[in-house]
C-alpha positions as CSV (number, residue, x, y, z in Angstrom):
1,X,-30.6,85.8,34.7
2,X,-28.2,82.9,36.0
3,X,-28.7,79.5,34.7
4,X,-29.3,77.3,37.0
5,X,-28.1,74.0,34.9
6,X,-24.8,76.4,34.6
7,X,-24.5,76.7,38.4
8,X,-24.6,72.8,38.8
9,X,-22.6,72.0,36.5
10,X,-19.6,74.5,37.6
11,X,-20.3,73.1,41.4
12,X,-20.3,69.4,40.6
13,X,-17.1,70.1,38.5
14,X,-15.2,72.0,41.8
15,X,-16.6,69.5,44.2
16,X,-14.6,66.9,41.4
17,X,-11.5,68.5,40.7
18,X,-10.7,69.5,44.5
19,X,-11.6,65.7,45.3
20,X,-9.4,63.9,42.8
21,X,-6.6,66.7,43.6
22,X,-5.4,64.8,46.5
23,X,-2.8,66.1,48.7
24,X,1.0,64.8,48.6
25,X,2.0,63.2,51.2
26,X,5.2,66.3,52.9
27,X,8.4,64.8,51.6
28,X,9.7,64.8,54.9
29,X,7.2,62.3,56.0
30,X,9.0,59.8,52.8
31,X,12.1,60.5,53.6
32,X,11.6,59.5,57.2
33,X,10.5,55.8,55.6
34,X,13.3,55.2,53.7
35,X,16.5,54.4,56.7
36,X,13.7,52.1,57.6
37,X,13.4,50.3,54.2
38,X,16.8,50.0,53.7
39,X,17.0,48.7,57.1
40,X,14.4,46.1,56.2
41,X,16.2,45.6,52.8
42,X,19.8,45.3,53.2
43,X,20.2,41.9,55.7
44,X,18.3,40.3,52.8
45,X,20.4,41.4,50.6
46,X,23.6,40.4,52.1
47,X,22.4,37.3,53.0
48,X,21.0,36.5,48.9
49,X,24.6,37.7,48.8
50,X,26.4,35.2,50.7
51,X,24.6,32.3,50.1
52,X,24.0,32.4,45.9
53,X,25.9,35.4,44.5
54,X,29.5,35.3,46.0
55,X,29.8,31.4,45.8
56,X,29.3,31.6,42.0
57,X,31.5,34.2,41.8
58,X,34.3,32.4,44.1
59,X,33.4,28.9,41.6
60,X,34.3,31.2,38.3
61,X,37.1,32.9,39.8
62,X,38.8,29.5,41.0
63,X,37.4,27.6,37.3
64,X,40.3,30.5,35.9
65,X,43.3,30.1,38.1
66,X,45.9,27.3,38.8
67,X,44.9,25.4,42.1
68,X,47.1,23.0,43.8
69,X,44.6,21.6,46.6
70,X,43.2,25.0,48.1
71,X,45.6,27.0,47.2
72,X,44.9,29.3,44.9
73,X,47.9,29.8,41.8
74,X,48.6,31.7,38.7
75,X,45.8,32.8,36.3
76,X,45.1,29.8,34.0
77,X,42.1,31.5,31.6
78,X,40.4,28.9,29.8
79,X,42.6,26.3,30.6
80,X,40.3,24.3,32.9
81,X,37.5,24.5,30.6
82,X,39.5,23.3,27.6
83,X,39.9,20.5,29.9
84,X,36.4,19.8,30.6
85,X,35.9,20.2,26.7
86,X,38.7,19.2,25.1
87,X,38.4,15.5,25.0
88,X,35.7,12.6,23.7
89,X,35.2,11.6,27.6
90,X,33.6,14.9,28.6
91,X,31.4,15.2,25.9
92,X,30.1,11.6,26.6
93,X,29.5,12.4,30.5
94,X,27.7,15.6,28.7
95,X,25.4,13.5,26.7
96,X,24.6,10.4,29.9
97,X,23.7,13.7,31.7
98,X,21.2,14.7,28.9
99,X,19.8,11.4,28.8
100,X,19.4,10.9,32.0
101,X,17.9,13.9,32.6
102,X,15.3,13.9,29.0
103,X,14.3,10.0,29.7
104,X,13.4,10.9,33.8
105,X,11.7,13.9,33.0
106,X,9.5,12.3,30.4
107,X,8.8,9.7,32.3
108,X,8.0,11.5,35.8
109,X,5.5,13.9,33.9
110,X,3.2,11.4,32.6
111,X,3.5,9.5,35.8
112,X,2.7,12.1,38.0
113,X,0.1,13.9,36.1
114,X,-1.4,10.4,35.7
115,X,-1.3,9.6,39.6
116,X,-2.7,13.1,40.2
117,X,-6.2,12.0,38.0
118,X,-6.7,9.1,40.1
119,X,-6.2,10.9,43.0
120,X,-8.5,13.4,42.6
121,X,-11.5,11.6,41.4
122,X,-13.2,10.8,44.8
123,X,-12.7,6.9,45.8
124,X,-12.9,5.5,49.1
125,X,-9.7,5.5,50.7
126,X,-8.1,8.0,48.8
127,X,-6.3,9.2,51.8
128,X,-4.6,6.3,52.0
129,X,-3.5,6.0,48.8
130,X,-2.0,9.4,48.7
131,X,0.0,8.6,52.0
132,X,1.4,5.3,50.1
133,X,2.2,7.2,46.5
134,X,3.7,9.8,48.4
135,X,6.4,7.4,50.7
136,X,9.4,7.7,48.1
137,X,9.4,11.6,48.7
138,X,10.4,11.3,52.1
139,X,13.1,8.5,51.6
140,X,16.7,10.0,51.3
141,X,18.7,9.3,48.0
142,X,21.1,7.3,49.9
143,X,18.6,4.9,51.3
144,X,17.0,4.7,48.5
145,X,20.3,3.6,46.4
146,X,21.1,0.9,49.0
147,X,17.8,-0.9,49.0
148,X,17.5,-0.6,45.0
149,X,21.0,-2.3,44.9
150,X,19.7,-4.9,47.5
151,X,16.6,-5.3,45.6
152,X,18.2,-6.4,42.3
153,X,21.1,-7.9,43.4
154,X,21.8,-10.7,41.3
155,X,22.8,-13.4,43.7
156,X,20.6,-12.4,46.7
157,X,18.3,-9.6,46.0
158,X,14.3,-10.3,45.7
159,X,14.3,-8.6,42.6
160,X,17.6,-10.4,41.2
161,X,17.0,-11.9,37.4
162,X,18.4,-15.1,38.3
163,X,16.0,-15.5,40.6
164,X,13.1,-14.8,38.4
165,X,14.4,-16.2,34.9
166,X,17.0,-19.0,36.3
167,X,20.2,-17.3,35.3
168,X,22.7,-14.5,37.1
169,X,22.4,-11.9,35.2
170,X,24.3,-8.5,36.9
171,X,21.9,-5.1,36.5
172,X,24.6,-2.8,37.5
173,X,27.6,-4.8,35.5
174,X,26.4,-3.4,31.7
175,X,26.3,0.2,30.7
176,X,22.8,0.0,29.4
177,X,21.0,-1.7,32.4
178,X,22.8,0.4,35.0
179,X,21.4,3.4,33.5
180,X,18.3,2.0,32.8
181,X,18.3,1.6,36.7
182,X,19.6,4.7,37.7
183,X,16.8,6.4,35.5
184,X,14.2,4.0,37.2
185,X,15.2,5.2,40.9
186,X,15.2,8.1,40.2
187,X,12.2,8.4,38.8
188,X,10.6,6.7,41.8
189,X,12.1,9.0,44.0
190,X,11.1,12.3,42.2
191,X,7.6,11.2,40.8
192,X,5.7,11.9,44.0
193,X,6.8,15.9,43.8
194,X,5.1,15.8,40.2
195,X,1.8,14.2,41.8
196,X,1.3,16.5,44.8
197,X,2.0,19.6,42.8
198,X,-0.2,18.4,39.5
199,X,-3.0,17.3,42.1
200,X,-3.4,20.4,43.5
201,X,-3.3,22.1,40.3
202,X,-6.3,19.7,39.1
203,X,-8.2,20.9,42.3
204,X,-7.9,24.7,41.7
205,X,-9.9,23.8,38.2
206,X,-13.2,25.2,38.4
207,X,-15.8,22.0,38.0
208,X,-18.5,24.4,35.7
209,X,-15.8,24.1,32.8
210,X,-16.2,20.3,32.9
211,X,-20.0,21.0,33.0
212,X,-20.1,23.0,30.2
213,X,-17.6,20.9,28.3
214,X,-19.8,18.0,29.1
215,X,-23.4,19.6,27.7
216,X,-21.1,20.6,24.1
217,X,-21.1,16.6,23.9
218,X,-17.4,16.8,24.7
219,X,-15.9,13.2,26.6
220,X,-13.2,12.6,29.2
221,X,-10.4,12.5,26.6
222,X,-11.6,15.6,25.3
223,X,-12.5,18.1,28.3
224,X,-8.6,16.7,29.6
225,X,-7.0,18.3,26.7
226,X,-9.4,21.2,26.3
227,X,-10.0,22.4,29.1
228,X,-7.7,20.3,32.4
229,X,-4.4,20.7,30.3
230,X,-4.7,24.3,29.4
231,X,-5.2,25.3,33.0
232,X,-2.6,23.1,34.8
233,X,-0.3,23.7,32.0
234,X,1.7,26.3,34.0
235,X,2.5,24.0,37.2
236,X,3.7,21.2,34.7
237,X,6.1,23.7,33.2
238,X,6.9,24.5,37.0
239,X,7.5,21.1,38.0
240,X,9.4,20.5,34.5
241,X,12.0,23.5,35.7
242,X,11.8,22.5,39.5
243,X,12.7,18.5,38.7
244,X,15.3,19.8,35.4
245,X,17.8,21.9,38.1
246,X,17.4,18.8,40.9
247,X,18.3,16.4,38.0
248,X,21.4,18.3,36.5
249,X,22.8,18.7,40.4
250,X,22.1,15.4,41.8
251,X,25.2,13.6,42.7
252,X,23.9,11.3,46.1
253,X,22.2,9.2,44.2
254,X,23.9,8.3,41.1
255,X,27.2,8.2,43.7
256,X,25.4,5.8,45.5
257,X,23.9,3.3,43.0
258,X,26.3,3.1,40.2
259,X,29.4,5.3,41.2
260,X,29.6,6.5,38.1
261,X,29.8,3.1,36.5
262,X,30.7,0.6,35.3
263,X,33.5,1.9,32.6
264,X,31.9,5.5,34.0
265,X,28.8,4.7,31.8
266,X,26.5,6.4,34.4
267,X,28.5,9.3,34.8
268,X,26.9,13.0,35.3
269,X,28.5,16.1,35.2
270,X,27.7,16.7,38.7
271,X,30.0,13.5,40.2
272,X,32.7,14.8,37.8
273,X,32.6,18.0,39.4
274,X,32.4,16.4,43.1
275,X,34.9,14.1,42.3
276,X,37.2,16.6,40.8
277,X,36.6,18.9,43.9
278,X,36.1,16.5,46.8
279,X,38.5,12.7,46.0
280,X,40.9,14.5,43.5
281,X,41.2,18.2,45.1
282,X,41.4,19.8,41.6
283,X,39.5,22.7,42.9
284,X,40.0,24.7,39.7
285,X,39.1,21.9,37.4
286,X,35.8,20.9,39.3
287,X,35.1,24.5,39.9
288,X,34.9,25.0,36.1
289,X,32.9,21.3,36.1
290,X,30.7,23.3,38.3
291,X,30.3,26.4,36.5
292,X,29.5,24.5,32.9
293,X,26.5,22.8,35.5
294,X,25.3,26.5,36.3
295,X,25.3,27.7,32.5
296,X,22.9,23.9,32.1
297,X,20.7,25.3,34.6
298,X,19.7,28.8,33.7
299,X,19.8,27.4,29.7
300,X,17.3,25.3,30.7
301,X,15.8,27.4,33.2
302,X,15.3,30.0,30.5
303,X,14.0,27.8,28.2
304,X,11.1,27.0,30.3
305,X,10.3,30.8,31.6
306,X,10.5,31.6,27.8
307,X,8.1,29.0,26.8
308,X,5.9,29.7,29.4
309,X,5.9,33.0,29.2
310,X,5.0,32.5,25.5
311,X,2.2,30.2,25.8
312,X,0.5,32.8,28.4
313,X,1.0,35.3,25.6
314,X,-0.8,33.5,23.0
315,X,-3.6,32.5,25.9
């Protein structure tokens, strides 16, 4: 006599297997999709090609050879990078690019993570007030430069300390206050990018957190760093990378305010390699300029994905 229970079980157990055994596709049919891929693929590719890969290829090639204007000479090796490292001036214009970049980007964070709060608690006219906090970001660096030297002008800016203390006192004459104000535009140019980007990451965090936060007896202080930072933490780091590579390569600005000066005490790696390229025509030398400001970068490009990445890990 059968067993009915048997019977079921071998039918549910077909029905199963026949429906998870799904048919391949023919391989015809995938090969047919592939020109079309490619075709999709390859004027990408050429075009990541000849706007990123082949000029830093062209820079390193031309940071190794002997250039006399654009002509390309003898192979040099290391010769132009001994140059850009062999003496106490480079690694000076190395360490004013390091400060410059550290002091900004400690200042811009708080400041536009700051900005962001106040912007998202809801206040009447809060429109407005992101319209007004937001103005810098459209301004170009050269404008920006001009008015900022206008502004503290010593003899007829509004800003100018003589006018304010009663003596003529020249901001962009000593090393330390030209810097000083160089870091100060700079950081009112870049700090809106920081608040636009931090205030929408404060928006995308869910409101029952601070709820919850709030019946454990936790305050303001507290649910920030508990629960806001945590959660935003990523764009910060984004915005860290993002504002670090438009630091190391701006050369507009600090061309603009200072020139590099006075006694070339606001000098960046990225007006050496302009200037070395572009007034001087030592295309090897400022290509190898140029190449040192790529290895920056993606050092401190890494460093952020890395620490990212690691915090997500431990998350």
């Amino acid at each position: 006599m059968a067993n009915p229970a048997s019977d079921i079980t071998m039918v549910v157990h077909s029905t199963t297997k026949n429906e998870g055994a799904r048919p391949a596709a023919p391989k015809r049919w995938r090969n047919s999709y592939l020109p079309f891929a490619w075709g999709l693929l390859v004027p990408s590719l050429l075009i990541v090609g000849l706007v990123s890969i082949f000029p830093i290829g062209n820079a390193f090639y031309l940071s190794l050879h002997q250039t006399n204007y654009m002509d390309v000479g003898e192979f040099a090796g290391l010769a132009n990078y001994g140059q850009v490292f062999g003496n106490a001036r480079a690694w000076k214009v190395i360490g004013q690019t390091l400060v410059y970049m550290m002091v900004s980007l400690c200042l811009v964070l708080p400041l536009g993570l700051g900005l962001a709060h106040l912007l998202n608690r809801p206040v009447a006219g809060r429109r407005v007030f992101r319209v007004m906090i937001l103005m810098p970001w459209v301004i170009s660096q050269t404008v920006a430069a001009l008015t900022w030297k206008w502004l503290v002008n010593a003899d007829f800016g509004p800003l100018g300390l003589d006018n304010i203390f009663g003596m003529r006192v020249d901001v962009l004459g000593g090393v330390g206050t030209a810097m000083a104000l160089l870091i100060i535009v700079n950081v009112w140019l870049s700090y809106p990018f920081a608040t636009i980007l931090c205030l929408a990451a404060l928006q995308s965090v869910p409101g029952e957190l601070h709820e919850a936060a709030s019946v454990d007896g936790a305050g303001a202080f507290r649910r920030f760093i508990s629960v806001t930072l945590p959660l935003i933490k990523p764009t910060i780091m984004v915005v860290a990378i993002m504002l670090t590579l438009l630091y190391f390569n701006m050369v507009t600005l600090v061309l603009t305010l200072t020139g590099g000066g006075p006694h070339e005490g606001t000098t960046v790696i990225a007006l050496d390699a302009f200037r070395q390229s572009f007034e001087f025509f030592h295309i090897g030398l400022g290509s190898a300029y140029s190449v040192v400001l790529f290895i920056f970068n993606v050092i401190f490009g890494t460093a952020y994905i890395r620490l990212l990445r690691g915090d997500q890990v431990n998350e």
